[in-house]
C-alpha positions in Angstrom: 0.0 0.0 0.0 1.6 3.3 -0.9 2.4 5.6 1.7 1.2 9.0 1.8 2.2 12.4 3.8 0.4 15.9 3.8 3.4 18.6 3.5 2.0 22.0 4.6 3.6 25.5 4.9 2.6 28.7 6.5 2.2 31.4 3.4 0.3 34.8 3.3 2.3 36.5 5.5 3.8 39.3 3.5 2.7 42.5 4.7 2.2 45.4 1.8 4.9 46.6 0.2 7.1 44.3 2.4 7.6 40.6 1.3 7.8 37.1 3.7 8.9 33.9 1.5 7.9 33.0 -1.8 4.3 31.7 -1.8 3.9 30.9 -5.6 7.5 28.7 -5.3 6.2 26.6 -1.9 3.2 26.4 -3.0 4.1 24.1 -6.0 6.1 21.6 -3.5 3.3 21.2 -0.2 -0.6 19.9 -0.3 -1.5 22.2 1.9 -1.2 26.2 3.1 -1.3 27.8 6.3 -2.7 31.3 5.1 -2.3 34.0 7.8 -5.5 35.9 8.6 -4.2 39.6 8.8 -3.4 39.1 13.2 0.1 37.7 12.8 0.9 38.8 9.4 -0.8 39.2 6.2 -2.5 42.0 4.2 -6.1 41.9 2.4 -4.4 41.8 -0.9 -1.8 39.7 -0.3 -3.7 36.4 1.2 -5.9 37.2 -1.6 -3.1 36.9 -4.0 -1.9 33.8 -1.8 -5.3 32.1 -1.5 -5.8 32.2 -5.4 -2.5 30.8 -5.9 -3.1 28.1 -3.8 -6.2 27.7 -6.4 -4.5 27.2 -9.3 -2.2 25.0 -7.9 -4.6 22.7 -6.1 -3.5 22.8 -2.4 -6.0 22.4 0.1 -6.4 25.8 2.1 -5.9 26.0 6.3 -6.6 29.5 8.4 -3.8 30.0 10.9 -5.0 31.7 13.4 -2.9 33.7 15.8 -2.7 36.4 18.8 -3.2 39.8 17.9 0.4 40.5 17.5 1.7 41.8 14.0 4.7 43.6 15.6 5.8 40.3 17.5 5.2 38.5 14.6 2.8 36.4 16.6 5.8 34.6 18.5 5.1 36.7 21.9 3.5 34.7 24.0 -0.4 36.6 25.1 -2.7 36.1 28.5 -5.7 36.6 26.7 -9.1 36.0 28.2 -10.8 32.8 26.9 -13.7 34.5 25.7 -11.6 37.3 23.8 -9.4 34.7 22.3 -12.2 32.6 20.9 -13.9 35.7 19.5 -10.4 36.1 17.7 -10.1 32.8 16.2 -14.1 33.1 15.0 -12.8 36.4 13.5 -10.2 35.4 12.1 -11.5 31.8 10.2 -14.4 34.3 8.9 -11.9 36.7 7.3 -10.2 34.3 5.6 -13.9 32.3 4.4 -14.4 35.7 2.6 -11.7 36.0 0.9 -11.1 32.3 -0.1 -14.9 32.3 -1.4 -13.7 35.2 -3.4 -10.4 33.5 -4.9 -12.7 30.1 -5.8 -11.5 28.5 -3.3 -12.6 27.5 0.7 -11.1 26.9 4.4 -11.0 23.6 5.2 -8.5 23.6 8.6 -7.4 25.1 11.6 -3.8 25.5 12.3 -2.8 27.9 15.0 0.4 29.9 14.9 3.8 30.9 16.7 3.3 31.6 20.6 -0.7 30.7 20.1 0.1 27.3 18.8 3.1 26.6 21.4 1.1 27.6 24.2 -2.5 25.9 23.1 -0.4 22.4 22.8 0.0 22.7 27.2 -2.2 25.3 28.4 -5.8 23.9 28.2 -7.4 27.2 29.3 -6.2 28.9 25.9 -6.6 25.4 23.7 -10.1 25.1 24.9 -11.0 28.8 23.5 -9.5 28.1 20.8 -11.7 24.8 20.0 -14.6 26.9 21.1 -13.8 29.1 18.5 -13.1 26.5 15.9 -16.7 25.1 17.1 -18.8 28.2 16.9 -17.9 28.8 13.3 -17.6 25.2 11.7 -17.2 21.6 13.6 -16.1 20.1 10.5 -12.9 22.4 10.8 -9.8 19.7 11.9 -6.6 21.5 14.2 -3.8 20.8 13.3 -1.8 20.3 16.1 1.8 19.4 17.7 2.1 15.5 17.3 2.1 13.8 21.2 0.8 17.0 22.7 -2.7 17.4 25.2 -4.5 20.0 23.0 -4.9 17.0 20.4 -6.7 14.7 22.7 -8.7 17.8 24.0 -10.1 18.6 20.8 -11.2 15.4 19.8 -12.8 15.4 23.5 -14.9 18.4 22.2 -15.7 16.8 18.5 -13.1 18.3 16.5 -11.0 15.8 14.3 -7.4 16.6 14.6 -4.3 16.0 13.0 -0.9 15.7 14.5 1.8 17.7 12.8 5.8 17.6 12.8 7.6 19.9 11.8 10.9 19.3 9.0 13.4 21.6 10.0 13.1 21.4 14.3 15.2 19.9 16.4 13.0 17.3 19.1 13.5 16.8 22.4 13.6 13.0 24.0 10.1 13.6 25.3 8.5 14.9 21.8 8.6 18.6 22.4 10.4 21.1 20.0 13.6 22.4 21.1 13.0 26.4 21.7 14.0 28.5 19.0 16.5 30.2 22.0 18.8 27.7 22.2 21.4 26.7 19.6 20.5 23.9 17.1 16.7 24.2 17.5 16.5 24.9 13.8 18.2 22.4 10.8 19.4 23.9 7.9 20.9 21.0 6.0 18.1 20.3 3.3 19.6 16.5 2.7 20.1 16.2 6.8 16.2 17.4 7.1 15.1 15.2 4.3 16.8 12.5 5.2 14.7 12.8 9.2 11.2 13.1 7.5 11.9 10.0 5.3 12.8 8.3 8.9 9.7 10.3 10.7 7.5 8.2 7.8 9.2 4.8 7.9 10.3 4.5 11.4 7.8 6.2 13.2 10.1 8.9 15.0 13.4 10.8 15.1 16.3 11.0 16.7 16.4 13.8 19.8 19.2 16.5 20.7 19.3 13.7 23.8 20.4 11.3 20.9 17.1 9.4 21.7 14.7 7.8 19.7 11.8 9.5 20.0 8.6 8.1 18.2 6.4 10.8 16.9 3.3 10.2 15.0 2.7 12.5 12.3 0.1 12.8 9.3 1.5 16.2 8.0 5.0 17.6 7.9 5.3 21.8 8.3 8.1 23.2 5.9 8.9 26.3 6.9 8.6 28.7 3.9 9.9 32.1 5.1 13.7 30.6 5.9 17.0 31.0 4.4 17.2 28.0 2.0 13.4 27.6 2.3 12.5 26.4 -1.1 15.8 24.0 -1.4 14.7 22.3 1.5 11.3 21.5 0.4 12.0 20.2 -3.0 14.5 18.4 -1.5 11.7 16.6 1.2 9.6 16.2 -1.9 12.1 14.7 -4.0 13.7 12.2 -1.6 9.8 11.2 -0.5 8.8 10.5 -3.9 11.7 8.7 -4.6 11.0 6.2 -2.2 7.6 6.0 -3.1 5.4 8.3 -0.5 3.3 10.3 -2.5 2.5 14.2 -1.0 -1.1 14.6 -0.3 -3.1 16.7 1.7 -5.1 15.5 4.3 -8.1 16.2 3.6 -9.7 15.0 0.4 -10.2 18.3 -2.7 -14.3 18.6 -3.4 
């Protein structure tokens, strides 16, 4: 039976006259998009721009959702009320229904972002007004989650389906959490190194830890980052090494 894997990147997020990544280049190599809603990053008429590219191209369409924090790029971590924070993520999934119904095209997950998705994958506080949020506007919405973490368990609790993420180019410590960004080595940039990990995530179940552990980790979708040095590179490279051993990139949830 042939393997498959959803590869997903966070896109939309340039801002104006200021550009983040390359949209229209990742968006040829994953099966699905993270399009920012306009808290994080993201202006009107670029996610519009993203969302219709992601059209064309035939990748399935997520809304991630973050804190109201487009200085902090969304990476600050927020003490926000549960009821304000679920109004933001009902905001914020509608904004983007709008403009995807414009560009043809329609939301079909949840994945939070930065601090908001770090912090919903322990606090269950936060993660709960976040489901409720998801909830209020569409139960059919999955999360998209951090693989091994609470929040997933939580949500399907509430009647969400979920689906457990890893992420290509993070280091992982023994007990399945990400290695902070702070500390040295928490992000890979060896695009045959990184590769080479997700074709052992898919065939062995887990990767090896910063403790020099194995550490299993159940994943149905694989984030490549799309906004960092080498971005592009490193995808292809996933894609191609994936392929080659016969895993075929597809999203997660099926295209109408």
């Amino acid at each position: 039976m042939l393997k498959t894997i959803d590869l997903n990147s966070d896109l939309g997020e340039s801002f104006g006259q200021w550009t983040m990544g390359d949209d229209a280049a990742i968006l040829k190599l994953v099966s699905s998009a993270n399009v920012a809603c306009g808290f994080h990053a993201g202006s009107p008429a670029g996610i519009l721009e993203t969302l219709k590219a992601a059209k064309n191209q035939g990748v399935t369409v997520g809304a991630h959702v973050a804190y109201p924090d487009l200085v902090g790029f969304g990476r600050r971590n927020m003490d926000i009320a549960s009821d304000e924070l679920t109004a933001d993520v009902i905001y914020q999934i509608g904004a983007l229904q709008g403009l995807a119904r414009a560009a043809g095209t329609q939301v079909r997950y949840v994945k939070p972002h930065g601090a908001l998705y770090n912090t919903i994958a322990y606090n269950e506080r936060q993660a709960l007004a976040v489901i409720d949020g998801i909830l209020a506007v569409d139960p059919q919405l999955p999360l998209v989650g951090l693989a091994g973490s609470p929040v997933l368990a939580l949500a399907q609790q509430k009647g969400l389906k979920t689906i457990a993420e890893a992420f290509a180019d993070r280091a992982y410590h023994a007990d399945g959490t990400l290695v902070s960004r702070r500390e040295a080595g928490s992000v890979l940039h060896d695009a045959q190194q990184v590769a080479e990990r997700m074709l052992q995530l898919i065939t062995d179940g887990g990767l090896k830890s910063v403790e020099g552990k194995f550490t299993p980790i159940q994943a149905e979708s694989i984030c490549v980052h799309g906004d960092s040095p080498g971005a592009i590179a490193m995808a292809s490279q996933i894609r191609t090494l994936l392929e080659a051993q016969g895993i075929a990139i597809r999203s997660f949830i099926s295209q109408p």
